[in-house]
DRENLO-586385 format. One record per residue (C-alpha): residue in three letters; y, x, z. Coordinates in steps of 0.02 Angstrom, whole numbers, plus 50000, padded with zeros to 5 digits. Layout:
AlaYXZ;...
END
This chain:
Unk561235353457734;Unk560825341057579;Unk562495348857517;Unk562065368657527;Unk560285362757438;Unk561145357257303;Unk562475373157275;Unk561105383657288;Unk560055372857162;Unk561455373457025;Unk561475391957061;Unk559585394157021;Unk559915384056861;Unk561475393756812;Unk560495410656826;Unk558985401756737;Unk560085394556602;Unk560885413156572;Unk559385423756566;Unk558645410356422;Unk560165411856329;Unk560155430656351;Unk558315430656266;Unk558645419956144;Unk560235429456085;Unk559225445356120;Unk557685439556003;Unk558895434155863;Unk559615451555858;Unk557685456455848;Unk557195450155718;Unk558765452755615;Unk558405471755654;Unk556595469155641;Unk556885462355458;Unk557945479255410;Unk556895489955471;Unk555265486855426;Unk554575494055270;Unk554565479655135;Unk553245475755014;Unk553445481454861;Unk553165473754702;Unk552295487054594;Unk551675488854404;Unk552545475254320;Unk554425474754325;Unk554805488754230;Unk556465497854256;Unk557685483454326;Unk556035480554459;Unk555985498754526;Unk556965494654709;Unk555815486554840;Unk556365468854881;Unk556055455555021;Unk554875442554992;Unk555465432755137;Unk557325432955059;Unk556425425154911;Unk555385412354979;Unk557015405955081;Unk557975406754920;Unk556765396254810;Unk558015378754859;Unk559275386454754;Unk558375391354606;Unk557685372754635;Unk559455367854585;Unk559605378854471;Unk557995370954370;Unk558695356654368;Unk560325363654295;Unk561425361154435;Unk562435378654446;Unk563695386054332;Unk564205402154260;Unk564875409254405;Unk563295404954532;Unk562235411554413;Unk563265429354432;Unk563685428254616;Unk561655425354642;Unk561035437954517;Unk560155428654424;Unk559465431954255;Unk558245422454147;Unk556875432654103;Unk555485433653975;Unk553765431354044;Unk552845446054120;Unk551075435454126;Unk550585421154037;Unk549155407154061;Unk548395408053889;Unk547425396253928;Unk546025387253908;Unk546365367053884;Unk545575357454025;Unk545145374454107;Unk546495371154246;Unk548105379754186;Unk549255365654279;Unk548345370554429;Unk548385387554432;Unk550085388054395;Unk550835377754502;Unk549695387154610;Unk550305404554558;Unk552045398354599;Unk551525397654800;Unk551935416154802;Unk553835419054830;Unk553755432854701;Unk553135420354543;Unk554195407854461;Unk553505396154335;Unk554175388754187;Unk553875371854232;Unk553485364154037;Unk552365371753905;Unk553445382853784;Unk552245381853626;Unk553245395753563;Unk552085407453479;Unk551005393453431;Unk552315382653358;Unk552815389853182;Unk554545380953210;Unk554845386453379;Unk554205403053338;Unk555555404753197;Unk556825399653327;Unk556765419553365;Unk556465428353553;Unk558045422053618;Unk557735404253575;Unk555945406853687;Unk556665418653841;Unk558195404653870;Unk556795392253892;Unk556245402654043;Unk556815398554219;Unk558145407054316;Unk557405419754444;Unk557935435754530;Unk557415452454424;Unk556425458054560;Unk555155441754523;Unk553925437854376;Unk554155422454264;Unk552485413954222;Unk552225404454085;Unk550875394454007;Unk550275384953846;Unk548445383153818;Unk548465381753644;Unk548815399753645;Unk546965403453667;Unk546285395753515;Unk547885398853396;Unk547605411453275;Unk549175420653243;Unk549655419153439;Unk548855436353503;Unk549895447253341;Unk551495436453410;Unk551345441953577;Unk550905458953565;Unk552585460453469;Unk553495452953631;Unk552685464753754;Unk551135473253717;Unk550725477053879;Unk550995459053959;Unk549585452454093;Unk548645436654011;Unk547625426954091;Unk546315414454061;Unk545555400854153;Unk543705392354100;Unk542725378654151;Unk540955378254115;Unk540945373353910;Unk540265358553932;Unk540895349454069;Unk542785356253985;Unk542285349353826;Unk541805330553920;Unk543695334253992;Unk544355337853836;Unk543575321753756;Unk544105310353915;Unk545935315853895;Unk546075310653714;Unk545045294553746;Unk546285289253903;Unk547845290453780;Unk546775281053624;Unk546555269053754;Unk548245269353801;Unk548695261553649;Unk547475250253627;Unk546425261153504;Unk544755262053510;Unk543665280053514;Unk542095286653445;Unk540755289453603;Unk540635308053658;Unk538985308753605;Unk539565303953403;Unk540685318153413;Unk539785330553487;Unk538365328853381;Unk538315330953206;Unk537195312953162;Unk536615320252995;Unk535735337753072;Unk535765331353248;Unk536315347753284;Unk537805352553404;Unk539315348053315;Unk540535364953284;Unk541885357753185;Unk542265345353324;Unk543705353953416;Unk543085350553601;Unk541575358953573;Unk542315375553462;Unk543655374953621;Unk542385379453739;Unk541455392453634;Unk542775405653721;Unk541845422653666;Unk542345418253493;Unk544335415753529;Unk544485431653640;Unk543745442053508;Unk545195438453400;Unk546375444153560;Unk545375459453586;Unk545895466553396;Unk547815468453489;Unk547645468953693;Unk546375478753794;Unk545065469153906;Unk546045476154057;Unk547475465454023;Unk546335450454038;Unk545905438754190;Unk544745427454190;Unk544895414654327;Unk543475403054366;Unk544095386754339;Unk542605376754433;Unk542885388454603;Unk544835386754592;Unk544535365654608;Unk543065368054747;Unk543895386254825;Unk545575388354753;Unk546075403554886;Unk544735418954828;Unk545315414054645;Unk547175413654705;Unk546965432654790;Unk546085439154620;Unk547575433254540;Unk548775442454661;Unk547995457754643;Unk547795457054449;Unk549675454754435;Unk550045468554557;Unk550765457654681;Unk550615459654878;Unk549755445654962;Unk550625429055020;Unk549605416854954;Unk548485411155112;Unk547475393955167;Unk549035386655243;Unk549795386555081;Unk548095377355045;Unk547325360055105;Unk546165346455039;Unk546735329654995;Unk545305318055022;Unk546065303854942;Unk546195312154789;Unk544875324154791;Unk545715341254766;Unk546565352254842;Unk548775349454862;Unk549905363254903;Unk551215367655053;Unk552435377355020;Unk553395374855183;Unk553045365555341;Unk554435352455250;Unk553825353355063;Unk552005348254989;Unk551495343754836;Unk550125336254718;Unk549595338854548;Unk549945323254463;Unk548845308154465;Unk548155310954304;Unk547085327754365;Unk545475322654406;Unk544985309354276;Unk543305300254310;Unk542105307854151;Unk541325294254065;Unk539495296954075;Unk538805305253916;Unk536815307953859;Unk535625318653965;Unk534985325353829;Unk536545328053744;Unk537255336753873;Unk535575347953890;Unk535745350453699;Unk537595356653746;Unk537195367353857;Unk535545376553784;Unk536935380253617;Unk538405386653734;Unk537145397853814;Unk536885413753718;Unk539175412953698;Unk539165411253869;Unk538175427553917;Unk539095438053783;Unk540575429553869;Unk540255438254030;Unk539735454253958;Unk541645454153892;Unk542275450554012;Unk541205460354154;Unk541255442954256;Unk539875431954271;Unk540075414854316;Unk538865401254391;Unk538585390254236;Unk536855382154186;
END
């Protein structure tokens, strides 16, 4: 009897063990079918003619290990052919502005399986040397990437550089820029505490903020103290506006991306024509250091580097106040500019 239980036990489990192989190999064959027949995304309005064909994101998110090795200059000739690849001249680039964020929304931008960054600032159009270097000097500088995806680049120096907006327009005058801001002040306190954490470095020492900021002979806002004319931004994007339309412009608020970096990130999508893959999984706070780090895979995360988030040093009241009554009337032409109208005191 104990016998026959058993024969018909490892029956059951045979028949089990088949029909969950059956699904398995059934739901494989799914998906694979699923994956050519459903319609794919398209990437629209900036690729120009090599971009036309529709292409899988999900073939490019998976691929984004080898173009990891490719960074780092691991592939040859041949790989480079056999996978298509191509090194391509930016189609958008972060103009912009110092201590507004660019690191972060860049390596933010690069989340989406359709972006890939160039992973060190370029200065090429700002550089007089590097510019002279010629276009092909700057575009093998870029990273590899598939046609079908955008290279992002960015150098915020770009913003307050005078002959950068004439050099790009030559490149591509109908390239996507965008900008990201911080309210003046608090940028301009950035600004200063960057500079003073590498005097210190050294063992230099550093004029207070408020000596810098304010001119001791008028005690008037200082304007020749580059922090401050940094963060007077209406007056640099005039000079842009002489060669590229407002609608090539994006202004990305800088203070939300830190405290909400996903409504900022979807602007961004849809400015650059891309279809949406960017989501709050990609997305999660790091209470030990105070900001959000990103997760590109349930294997891969990463964090800006340790020296985001400096500590301000604490700076005058009433210089601040002063700061912030001068950056005012800028700051409202700023947003009629711009059409976008951001929280600042």
């Amino acid at each position: 009897m104990l016998f026959k239980q058993q024969a018909w036990l490892r029956q059951k489990l045979l028949v089990l063990g088949s029909l969950a192989v059956g699904s398995l190999l059934y739901l494989v064959a799914r998906v694979g079918s699923l994956d050519r027949l459903q319609p794919i995304c398209p990437i629209e309005g900036r690729l120009g003619a090599r971009g036309q064909a529709e292409f899988p994101l999900r073939a490019l998110q998976f691929k984004r290990g080898l173009l990891h090795e490719f960074r780092k200059g691991n592939a040859s000739k041949e790989q480079v052919r056999l996978h298509d690849l191509v090194q391509q001249l930016p189609k958008a680039i972060i103009i912009g502005v110092r201590k507004g964020g660019t690191r972060a929304l860049l390596e933010m931008l690069n989340l989406h399986p359709a972006v890939v960054k160039a992973s060190q600032e370029i200065h090429f159009f700002d550089n007089d040397e590097n510019y002279a270097k010629g276009i092909e000097w700057y575009r093998k500088k870029m990273p590899f990437s598939y046609p079908q995806q955008i290279t992002i680049e960015k150098s915020p120096a770009y913003f307050i550089t005078e002959e950068v907006p004439e050099r790009i327009y030559k490149m591509n005058s109908s390239i996507k820029l965008l900008i990201i801001v911080r309210e003046p002040t608090t940028r301009a306190i950035s600004d200063y505490t960057q500079v003073l954490e590498g005097k210190e470095r050294k063992n230099k020492t550093y004029y207070k903020f408020e000596k810098l900021a304010i001119d001791p002979n008028t005690c008037e806002v200082n304007t020749k103290y580059k922090a401050v004319r940094t963060s007077i931004y209406t007056k640099h994007l005039e000079r842009w506006l002489k060669y590229f339309p407002i609608e090539q412009f994006h202004i990305v608020d800088g203070d939300r991306l830190i405290m909400e970096p996903l409504p900022e990130l979807q602007l961004v999508e849809k400015f650059l024509n891309l279809p949406p893959r960017i989501s709050q999984y990609n997305l999660y706070f790091n209470a030990t250091r105070g900001f959000y780090c990103l997760r590109f895979n349930i294997i891969f995360n990463k964090c800006l580097a340790g020296s985001k988030g400096r500590i301000h040093p604490e700076v005058d009241p009433s210089v601040i106040t002063k700061l912030r009554k001068f950056f005012h009337p800028f700051n409202q032409k700023f947003y009629q500019i711009t059409g976008r109208t951001l929280n600042w005191p």
